[in-house]
C-alpha positions in Angstrom: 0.0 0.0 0.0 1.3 3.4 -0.9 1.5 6.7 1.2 -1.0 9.1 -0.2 0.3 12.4 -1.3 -1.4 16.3 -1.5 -1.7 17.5 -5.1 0.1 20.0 -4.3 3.3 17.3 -3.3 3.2 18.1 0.1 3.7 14.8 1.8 0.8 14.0 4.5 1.5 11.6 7.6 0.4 8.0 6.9 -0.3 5.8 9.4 0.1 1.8 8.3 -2.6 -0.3 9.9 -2.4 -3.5 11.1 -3.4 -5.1 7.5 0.5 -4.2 6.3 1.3 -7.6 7.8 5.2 -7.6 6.6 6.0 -4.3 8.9 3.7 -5.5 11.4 2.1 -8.4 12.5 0.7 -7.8 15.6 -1.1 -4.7 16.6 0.6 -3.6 20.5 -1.6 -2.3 23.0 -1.0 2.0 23.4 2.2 2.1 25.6 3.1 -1.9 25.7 6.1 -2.5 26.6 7.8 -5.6 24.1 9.5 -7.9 25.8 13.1 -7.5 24.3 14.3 -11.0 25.6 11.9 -13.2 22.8 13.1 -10.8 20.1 14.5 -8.0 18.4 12.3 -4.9 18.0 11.3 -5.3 14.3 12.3 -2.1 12.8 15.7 -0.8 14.0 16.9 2.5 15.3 17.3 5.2 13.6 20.8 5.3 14.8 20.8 8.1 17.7 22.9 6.8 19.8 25.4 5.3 17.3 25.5 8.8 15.4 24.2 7.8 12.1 21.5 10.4 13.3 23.5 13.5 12.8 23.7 16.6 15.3 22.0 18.4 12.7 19.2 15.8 12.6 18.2 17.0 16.1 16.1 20.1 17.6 14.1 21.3 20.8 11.6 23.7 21.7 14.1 25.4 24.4 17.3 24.1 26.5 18.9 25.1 29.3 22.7 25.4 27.8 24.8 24.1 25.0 25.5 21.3 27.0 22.4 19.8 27.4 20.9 21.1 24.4 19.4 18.6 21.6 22.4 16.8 20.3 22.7 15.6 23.3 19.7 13.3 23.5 20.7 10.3 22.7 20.4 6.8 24.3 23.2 5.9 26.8 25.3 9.3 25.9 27.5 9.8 28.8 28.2 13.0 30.5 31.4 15.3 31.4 32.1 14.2 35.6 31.9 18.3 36.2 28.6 19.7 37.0 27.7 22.1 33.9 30.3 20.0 31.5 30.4 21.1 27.9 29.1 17.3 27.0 26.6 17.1 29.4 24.6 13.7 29.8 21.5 14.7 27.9 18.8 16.7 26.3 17.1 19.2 29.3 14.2 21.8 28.4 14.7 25.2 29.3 11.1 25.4 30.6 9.1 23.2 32.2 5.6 22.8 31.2 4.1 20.1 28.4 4.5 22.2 25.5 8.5 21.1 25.4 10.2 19.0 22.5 12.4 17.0 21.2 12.6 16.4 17.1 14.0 13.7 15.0 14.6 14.2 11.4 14.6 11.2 10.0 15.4 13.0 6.3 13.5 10.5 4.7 9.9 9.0 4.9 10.5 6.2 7.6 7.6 3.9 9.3 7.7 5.0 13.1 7.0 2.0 14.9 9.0 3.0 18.8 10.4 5.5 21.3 13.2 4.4 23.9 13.8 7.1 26.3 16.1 7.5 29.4 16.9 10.3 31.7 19.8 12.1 32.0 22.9 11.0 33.0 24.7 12.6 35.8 26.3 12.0 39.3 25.0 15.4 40.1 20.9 15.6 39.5 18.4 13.0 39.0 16.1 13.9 36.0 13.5 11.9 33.8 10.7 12.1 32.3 7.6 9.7 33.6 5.1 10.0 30.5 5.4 11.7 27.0 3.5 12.0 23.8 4.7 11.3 20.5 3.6 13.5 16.9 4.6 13.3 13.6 4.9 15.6 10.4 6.6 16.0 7.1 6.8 19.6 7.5 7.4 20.8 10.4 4.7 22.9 10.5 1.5 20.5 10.7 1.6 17.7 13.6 0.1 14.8 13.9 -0.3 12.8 17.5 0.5 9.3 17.7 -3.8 7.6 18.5 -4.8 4.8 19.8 -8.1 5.2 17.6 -9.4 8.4 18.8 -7.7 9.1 21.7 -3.8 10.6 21.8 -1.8 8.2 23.9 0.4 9.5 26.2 3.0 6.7 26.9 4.6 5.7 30.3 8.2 6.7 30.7 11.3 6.0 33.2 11.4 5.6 36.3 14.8 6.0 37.1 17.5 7.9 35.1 19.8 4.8 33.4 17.0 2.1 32.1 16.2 2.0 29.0 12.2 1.9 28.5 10.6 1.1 24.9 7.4 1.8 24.2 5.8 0.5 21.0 3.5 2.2 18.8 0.2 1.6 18.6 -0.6 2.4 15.3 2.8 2.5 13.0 3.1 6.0 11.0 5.2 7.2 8.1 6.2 10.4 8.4 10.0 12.1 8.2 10.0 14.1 11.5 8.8 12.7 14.9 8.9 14.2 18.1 8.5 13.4 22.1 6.7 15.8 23.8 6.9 15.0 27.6 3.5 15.4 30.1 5.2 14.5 33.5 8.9 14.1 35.3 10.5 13.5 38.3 9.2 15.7 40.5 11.9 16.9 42.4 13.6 17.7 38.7 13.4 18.9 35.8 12.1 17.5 31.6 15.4 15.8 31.0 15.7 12.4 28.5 17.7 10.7 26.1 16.3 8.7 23.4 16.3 6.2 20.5 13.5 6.1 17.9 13.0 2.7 16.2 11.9 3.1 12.1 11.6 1.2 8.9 13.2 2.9 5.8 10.7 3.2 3.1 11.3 3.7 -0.8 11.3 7.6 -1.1 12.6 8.5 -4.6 11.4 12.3 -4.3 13.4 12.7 -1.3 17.2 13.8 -2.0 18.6 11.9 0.8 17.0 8.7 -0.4 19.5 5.7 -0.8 19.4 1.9 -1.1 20.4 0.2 2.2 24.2 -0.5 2.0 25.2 -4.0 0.7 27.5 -5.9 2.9 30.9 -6.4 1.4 31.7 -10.2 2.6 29.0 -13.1 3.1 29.1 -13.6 6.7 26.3 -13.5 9.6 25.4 -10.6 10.6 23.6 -11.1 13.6 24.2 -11.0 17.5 24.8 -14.6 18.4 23.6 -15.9 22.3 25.9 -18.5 23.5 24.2 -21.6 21.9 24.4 -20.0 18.2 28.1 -18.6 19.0 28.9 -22.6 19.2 26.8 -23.4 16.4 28.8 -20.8 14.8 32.2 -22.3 15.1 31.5 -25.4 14.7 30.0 -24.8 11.4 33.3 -22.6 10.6 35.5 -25.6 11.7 33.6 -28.1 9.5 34.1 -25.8 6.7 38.0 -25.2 7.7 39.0 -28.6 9.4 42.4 -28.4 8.3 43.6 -25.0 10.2 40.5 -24.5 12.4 40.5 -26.4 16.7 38.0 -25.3 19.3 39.1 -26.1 22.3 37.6 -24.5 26.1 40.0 -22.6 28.3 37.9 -23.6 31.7 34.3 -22.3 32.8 32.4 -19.0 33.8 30.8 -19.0 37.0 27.5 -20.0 35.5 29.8 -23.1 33.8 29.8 -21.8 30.3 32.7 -23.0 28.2 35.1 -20.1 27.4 35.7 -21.4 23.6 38.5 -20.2 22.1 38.7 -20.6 17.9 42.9 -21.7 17.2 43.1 -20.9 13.1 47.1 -22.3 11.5 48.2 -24.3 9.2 49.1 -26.5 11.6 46.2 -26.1 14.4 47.1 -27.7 17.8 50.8 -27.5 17.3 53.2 -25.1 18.4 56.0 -24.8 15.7 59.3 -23.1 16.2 59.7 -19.8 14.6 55.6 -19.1 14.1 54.3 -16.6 16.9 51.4 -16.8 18.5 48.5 -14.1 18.5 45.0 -13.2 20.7 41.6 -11.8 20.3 40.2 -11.5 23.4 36.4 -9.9 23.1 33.5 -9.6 25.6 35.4 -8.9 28.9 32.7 -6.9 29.7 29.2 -9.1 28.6 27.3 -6.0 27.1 30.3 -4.6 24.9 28.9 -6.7 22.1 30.6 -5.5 18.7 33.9 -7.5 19.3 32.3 -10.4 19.6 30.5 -10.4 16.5 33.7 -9.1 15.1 35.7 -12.0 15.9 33.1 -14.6 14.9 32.8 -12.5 11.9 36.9 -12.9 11.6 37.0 -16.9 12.1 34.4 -16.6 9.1 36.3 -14.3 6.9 40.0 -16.3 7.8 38.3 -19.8 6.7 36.4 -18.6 3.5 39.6 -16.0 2.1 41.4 -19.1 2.8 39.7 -21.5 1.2 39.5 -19.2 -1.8 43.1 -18.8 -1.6 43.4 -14.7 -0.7 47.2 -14.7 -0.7 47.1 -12.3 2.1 44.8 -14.2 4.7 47.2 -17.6 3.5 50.4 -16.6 4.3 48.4 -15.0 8.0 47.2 -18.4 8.3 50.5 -20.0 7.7 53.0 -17.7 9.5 50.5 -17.3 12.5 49.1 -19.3 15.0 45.6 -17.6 15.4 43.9 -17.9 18.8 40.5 -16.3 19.0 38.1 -15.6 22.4 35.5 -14.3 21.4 33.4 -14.7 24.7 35.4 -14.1 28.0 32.4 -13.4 30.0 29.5 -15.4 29.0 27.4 -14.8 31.9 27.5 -11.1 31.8 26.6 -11.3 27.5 23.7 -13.5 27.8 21.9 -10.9 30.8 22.3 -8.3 28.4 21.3 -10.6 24.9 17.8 -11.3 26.8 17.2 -8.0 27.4 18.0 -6.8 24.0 20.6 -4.4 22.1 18.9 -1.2 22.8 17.6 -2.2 26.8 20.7 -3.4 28.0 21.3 -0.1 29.2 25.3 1.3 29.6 25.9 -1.1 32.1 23.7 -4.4 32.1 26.0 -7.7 31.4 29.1 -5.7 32.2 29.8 -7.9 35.2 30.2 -11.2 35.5 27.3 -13.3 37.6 29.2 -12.7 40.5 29.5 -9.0 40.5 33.3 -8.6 39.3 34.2 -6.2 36.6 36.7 -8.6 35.3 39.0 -5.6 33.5 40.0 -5.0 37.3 40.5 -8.3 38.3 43.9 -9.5 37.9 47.0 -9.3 39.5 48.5 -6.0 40.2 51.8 -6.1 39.8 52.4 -2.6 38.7 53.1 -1.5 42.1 55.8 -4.5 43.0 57.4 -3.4 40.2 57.7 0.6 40.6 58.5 0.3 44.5 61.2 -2.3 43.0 62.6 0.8 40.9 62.1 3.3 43.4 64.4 1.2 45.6 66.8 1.1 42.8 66.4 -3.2 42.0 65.5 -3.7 38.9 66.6 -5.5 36.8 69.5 -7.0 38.9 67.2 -8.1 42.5 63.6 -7.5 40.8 62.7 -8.8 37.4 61.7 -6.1 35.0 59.2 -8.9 33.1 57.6 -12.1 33.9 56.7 -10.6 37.6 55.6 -13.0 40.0 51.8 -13.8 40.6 51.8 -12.6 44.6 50.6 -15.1 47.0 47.4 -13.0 48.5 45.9 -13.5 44.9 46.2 -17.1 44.9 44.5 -17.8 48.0 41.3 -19.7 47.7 39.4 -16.7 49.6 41.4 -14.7 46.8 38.0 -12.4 45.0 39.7 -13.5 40.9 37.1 -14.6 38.6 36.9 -18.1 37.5 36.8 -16.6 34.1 40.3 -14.9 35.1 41.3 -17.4 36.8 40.9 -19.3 32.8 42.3 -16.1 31.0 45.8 -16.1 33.4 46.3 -19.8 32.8 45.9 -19.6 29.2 48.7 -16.9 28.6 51.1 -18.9 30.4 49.9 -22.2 28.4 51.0 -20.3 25.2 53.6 -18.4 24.2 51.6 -15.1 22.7 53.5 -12.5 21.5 50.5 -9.9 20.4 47.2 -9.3 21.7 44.3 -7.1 21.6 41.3 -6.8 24.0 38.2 -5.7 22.2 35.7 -3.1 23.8 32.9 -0.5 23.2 31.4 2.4 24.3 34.2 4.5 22.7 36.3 5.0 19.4 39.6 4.8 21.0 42.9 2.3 21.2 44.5 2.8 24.5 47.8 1.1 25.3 49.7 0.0 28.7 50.2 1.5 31.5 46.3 1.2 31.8 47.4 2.2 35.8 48.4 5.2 37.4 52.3 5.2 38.9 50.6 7.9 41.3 48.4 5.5 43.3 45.9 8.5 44.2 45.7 10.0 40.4 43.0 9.4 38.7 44.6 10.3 35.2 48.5 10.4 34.6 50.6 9.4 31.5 52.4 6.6 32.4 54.2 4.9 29.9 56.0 1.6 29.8 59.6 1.1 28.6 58.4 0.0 25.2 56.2 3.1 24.5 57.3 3.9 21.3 56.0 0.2 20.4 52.8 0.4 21.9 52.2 3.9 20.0 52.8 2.6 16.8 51.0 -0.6 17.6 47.7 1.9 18.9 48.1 3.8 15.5 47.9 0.5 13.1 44.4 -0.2 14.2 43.4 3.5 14.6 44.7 4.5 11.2 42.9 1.7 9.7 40.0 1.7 11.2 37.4 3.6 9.1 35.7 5.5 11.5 38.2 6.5 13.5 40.2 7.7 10.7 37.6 10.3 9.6 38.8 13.9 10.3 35.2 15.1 11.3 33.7 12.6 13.2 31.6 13.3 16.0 32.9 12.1 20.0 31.0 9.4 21.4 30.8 11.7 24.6 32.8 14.1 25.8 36.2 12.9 25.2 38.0 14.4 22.3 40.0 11.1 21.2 40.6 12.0 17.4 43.1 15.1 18.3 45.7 12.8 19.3 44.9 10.0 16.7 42.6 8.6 18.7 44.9 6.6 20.9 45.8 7.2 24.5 47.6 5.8 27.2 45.3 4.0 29.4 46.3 5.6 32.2 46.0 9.2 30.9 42.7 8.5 30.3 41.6 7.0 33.4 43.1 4.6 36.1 42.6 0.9 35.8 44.1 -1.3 38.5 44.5 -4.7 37.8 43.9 -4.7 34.0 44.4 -7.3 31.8 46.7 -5.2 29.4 49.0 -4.3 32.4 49.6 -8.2 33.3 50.1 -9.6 30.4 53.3 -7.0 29.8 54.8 -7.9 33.0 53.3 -11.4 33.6 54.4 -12.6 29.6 56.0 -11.6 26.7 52.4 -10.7 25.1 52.5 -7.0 24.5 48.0 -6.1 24.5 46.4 -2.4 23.7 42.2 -2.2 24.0 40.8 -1.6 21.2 37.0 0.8 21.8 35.4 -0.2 19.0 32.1 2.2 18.6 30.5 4.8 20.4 27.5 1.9 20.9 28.3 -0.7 23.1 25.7 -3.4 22.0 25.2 -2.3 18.1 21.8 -3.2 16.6 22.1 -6.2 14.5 21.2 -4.2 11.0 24.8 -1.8 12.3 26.9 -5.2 12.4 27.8 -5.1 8.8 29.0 -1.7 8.6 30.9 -2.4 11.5 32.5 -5.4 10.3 33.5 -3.4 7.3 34.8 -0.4 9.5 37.0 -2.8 11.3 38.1 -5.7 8.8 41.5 -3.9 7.7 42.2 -3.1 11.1 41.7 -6.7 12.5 44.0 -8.1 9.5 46.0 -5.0 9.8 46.6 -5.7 13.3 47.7 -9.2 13.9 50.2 -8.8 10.9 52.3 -6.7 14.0 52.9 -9.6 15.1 55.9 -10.0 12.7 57.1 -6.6 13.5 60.9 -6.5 15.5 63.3 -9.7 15.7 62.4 -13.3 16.0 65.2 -16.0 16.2 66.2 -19.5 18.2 68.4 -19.8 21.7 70.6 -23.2 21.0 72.6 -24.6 23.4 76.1 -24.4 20.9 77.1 -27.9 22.0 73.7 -30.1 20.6 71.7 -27.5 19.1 69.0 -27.6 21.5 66.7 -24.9 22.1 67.6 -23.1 25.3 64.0 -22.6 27.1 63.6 -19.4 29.3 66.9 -17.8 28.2 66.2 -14.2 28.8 66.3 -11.9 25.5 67.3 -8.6 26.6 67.3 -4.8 24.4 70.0 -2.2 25.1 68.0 0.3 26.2 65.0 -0.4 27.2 64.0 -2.1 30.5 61.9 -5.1 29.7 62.9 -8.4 29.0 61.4 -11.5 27.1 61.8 -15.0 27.5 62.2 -18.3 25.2 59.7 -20.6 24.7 59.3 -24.1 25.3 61.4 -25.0 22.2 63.9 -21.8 22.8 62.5 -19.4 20.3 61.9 -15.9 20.9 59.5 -13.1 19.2 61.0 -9.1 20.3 58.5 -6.5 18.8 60.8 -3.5 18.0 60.3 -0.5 15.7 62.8 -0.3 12.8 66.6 0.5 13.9 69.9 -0.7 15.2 69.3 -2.6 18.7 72.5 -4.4 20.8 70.7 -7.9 22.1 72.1 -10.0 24.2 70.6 -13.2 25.4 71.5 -14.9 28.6 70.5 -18.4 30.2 71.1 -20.3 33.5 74.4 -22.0 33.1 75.3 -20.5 30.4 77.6 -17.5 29.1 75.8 -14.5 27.8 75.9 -13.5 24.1 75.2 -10.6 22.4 74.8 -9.1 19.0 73.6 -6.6 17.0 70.0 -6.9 14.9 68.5 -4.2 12.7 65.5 -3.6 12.3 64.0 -2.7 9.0 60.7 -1.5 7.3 60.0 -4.4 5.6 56.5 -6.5 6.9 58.6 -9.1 8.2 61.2 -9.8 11.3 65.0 -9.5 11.1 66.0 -13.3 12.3 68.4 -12.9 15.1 69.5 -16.4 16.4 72.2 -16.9 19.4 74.3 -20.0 20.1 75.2 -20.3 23.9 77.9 -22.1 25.8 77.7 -23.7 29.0 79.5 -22.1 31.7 82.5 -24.9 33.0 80.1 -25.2 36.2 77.3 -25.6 34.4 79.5 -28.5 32.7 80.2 -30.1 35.5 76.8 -30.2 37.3 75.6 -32.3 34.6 78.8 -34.7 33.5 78.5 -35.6 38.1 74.7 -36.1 37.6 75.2 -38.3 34.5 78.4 -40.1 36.9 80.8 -39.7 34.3 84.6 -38.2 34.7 85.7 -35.0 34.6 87.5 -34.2 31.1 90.5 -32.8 31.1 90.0 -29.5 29.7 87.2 -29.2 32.5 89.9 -29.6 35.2 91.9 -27.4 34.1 89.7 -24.6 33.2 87.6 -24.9 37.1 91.3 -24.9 38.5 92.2 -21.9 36.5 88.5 -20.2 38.1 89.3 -21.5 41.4 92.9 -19.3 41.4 91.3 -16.3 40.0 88.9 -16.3 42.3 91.7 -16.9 45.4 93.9 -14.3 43.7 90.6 -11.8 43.8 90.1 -12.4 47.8 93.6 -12.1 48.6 93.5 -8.6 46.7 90.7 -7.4 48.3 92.0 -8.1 51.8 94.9 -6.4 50.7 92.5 -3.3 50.0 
């Protein structure tokens, strides 16, 4: 059924009645509330809170300041922490009385078919709005109300400031402007909201900004995935890929979920000398849903480009061993999947069933290790890398996560080199320290030694990421990310103790950044394919790092063993790295000239110098170690064999130096 038109080509509001049965197939009571945890509201938002709804997009009857004018209605926007900040935490009327506004332009005819309102954000004020009435034009000059037959609904709002509310229309209308118009609030504040509107696209040919919806670039499922259809998921990908695809669990969330973890190589299940090993780690926080999606999204791409034989994504496969989680919290994702990707709310699912914000749940071992330099140890009495776990966060009574408790023993199972730990509700990478040296500082840079590695690292995903590399995009909030690039230290942004990023630097040799991957922390489904293409050179981009620096093999010069744990240290910069199992090694280092020197227990220390070049692969640097005379002789006594000669004579020659040495200082 067409809209009707005036003669005169001005565009009248339709309403679409029940009878329209593929936009609607059931007719809602006025004000009902849909259940969001049976399904998806039918049409999708109009894209408020993700910005596809432009500042300009937006207007008001009156507001009380720039800061809480009409741009900054949207769902989940997040305010300034000052009272009166710039970005304040939502759209407030200058008056209060019922003739107030807020206007959508859709700027194209759109079917209408919800409102989603919140109140404002703010540690300072409480403000909502507790009933409101909806009217639509195509003018801007002639309204229409939103009926329910005869009689204008007026819809029941929030009753706090931070949950999401949806009320569905009663009778669906077409129309390109729409706006709320709120009867009551909070009593004790003021008409304050922030909202989404829910609307079908419909063909509008006289309409300039009329264009087809935008076709996905790779054939892979777009939709948000609850735990049963994430393994579904995989398992379909692994029948496709058997050959470089293994799922295999890491342990159990608290609710006993399996934390699957995708492994894509040529050679899956195997650890093979010279080939580093890489992470995705996704949905730390249950209701930052994009980088999930994105990395099931990735195990599809990898296995189809590969099958196809995409040089690029084959020689990834086959110079990388590929491990992706795209699920480390479960518990929190399915609370916020029932509720639905626009009534999670900013904060629903971010926790784990047990109440623990897992992104501040592991080890702190920042503070061993700057009281260690403070006192002047380090490196020689405290270890500037693999710091110790400290015994209070072992204790059974210990409050660590089962799923960290999972995450910790899988980076010391494998020996990662790269990582990245996907998030949302921002368009930023940050990178280590994520935790202030100043305990009591909320914000302070705070660099590690490698800083100039984790900068460049920040910048490959930021400079590729689509969205982030526009020069006019709109914040998220109130942070201004895209001055600097739009990557930060994590700590110059704000403090997080016991972060994920900040133990895997100085628990392994895995150097991680976060990666914020959109402004919307749980994306409506119809937004994942845009997003996937926004991110897909950065994610590729990204993990080839991996091959960025020196790589090489510790041998034992005597049987051409690989030396496991020999330390691999950089002139220069105060953080080692360790062999693996097999003795190899994997340094990130920007280009240049570096000194390296590798040392081992029972062995003499080498050193050599590796450069570093441009190209998109590592400079080989292998060392060839011999065992120190004691070292010798511990194992030729274990073995029970006899001394050698040369042995003798060269422990006797240590034993005088080392009586010529104490006689010398006695002397002194």
């Amino acid at each position: 059924m067409a809209p009707d038109t005036a003669g005169d080509g001005a565009r009248k509001v339709v309403r679409v009645k029940v009878v329209k049965k593929k936009v609607l197939k059931k007719k809602p009571k006025a004000g009902a509330k849909e259940d969001a945890s049976k399904q998806e509201p039918r049409c999708p938002p109009l894209g408020l809170e993700s910005l596809r709804v432009l500042d300009s997009q937006l207007r008001a009857s009156s507001d009380k300041r720039y800061g809480l004018a009409a741009h900054r209605g949207r769902l989940n926007i997040q305010s300034g922490l000052y009272d009166g900040d710039f970005y304040d935490g939502g759209w407030c009327a200058g008056q209060k009385d019922t003739s107030q506004w807020l206007e959508v332009d859709a700027r194209r005819l759109t079917l209408f078919t919800g409102v989603i309102t919140q109140g404002l954000n703010s540690i300072w004020t409480y403000d909502w709005v507790t009933s409101y009435k909806v009217q639509f034009s195509n003018d801007t000059h002639t309204w229409k109300p939103c009926r329910n037959g005869t009689e204008e609904v007026v819809f029941a709002a929030n009753k706090d400031p931070e949950m999401p509310v949806l009320n569905t229309l009663p009778c669906p209308t077409a129309a390109r402007y729409v706006r709320i118009n709120p009867q009551s609030w909070f009593p004790n504040g003021t008409i304050c909201l922030r909202a989404e509107i829910l609307g079908c696209p419909l063909p509008d040919p006289n309409n300039i900004y009329w264009e087809s919806p935008p076709v996905p670039t790779d054939p892979l499922d777009f939709r948000h995935h609850n735990y049963k259809e994430m393994r579904k998921l995989m398992k379909k990908v692994h029948d496709a890929c058997p050959n470089i695809t293994r799922i295999y669990s890491i342990g159990k969330s608290y609710l006993g979920l399996k934390l699957c973890v995708m492994e894509i190589s040529d050679n899956p299940g195997q650890h093979e000398v010279g080939e580093p090993e890489f992470r995705y780690v996704a949905g730390m926080h249950g209701n930052e849903a994009l980088g999930r999606e994105l990395l099931l999204n990735l195990m599809e791409y990898l296995c189809r480009e590969f099958s196809l034989g995409n040089p690029r994504v084959v020689r990834l496969v086959t110079e990388t061993r590929i491990h992706l989680l795209p699920s480390m919290n479960p518990d929190g994702y399915e609370t916020a999947y029932k509720l639905g990707s626009e009534l999670a709310g900013w904060a629903m699912g971010r926790w784990t069933y047990e109440g623990i914000d897992l992104n501040h749940n592991f080890a702190d071992l920042n503070t061993a290790l700057w009281d260690a330099e403070d006192n002047e140890l380090v490196p020689h009495k405290f270890p500037n890398h693999y710091i110790p776990i400290p015994e209070y966060y072992t204790l059974p009574n210990a409050t660590v996560a089962p799923e960290t408790r999972a995450v910790i023993e899988w980076m010391q199972r494998y020996a990662f080199v790269l990582s990245a730990n996907l998030h949302g509700g921002e368009l930023v990478v940050t990178y280590p320290f994520d935790m202030t040296r100043t305990y009591w500082k909320a914000q302070e840079l705070t660099p590690t030694a490698d800083d100039p590695v984790f900068r460049w690292l920040a910048t490959v995903y930021a400079s590729s990421n689509l969205v982030m590399a526009q020069d006019e995009r709109r914040i998220c909030h109130y942070d201004d990310f895209a001055r600097a690039g739009n990557i930060i230290n994590g700590a110059n942004w704000h403090t997080v103790p016991g972060s994920m990023n900040d133990f895997s630097y100085l628990h392994t040799n895995c150097f991680e950044i976060t990666v914020e991957l959109s402004c919307d922390k749980f994306p409506h489904a119809s937004e994942l394919p845009a997003e996937w293409d926004n991110n897909k050179e950065s994610l590729l981009l990204y993990m080839e790092q991996v091959h960025r620096g020196i790589k090489g093999v510790v041998r034992d010069k005597d049987t051409e063993d690989g030396i496991a744990d020999a330390i691999i240290s950089v002139d220069g910069v105060n953080h080692d790295i360790r062999t693996a199992f097999d003795g190899d090694y994997w340094r990130l280092l920007n280009p240049g000239e570096y000194e390296v020197t590798a040392t081992a227990e029972g062995y003499h220390a080498a050193t050599r110098s590796c450069r570093v070049t441009y190209e998109d692969r590592p400079t080989l640097c292998n060392f060839h170690l011999t065992k120190t005379p004691k070292q010798r002789l511990r194992e030729i006594l274990a073995k029970g064999g006899k001394i050698p000669k040369d042995l003798q004579l060269r422990l006797r020659q240590l034993r005088l130096r080392k009586l010529r040495e104490q006689r010398q200082a006695r002397k002194d």
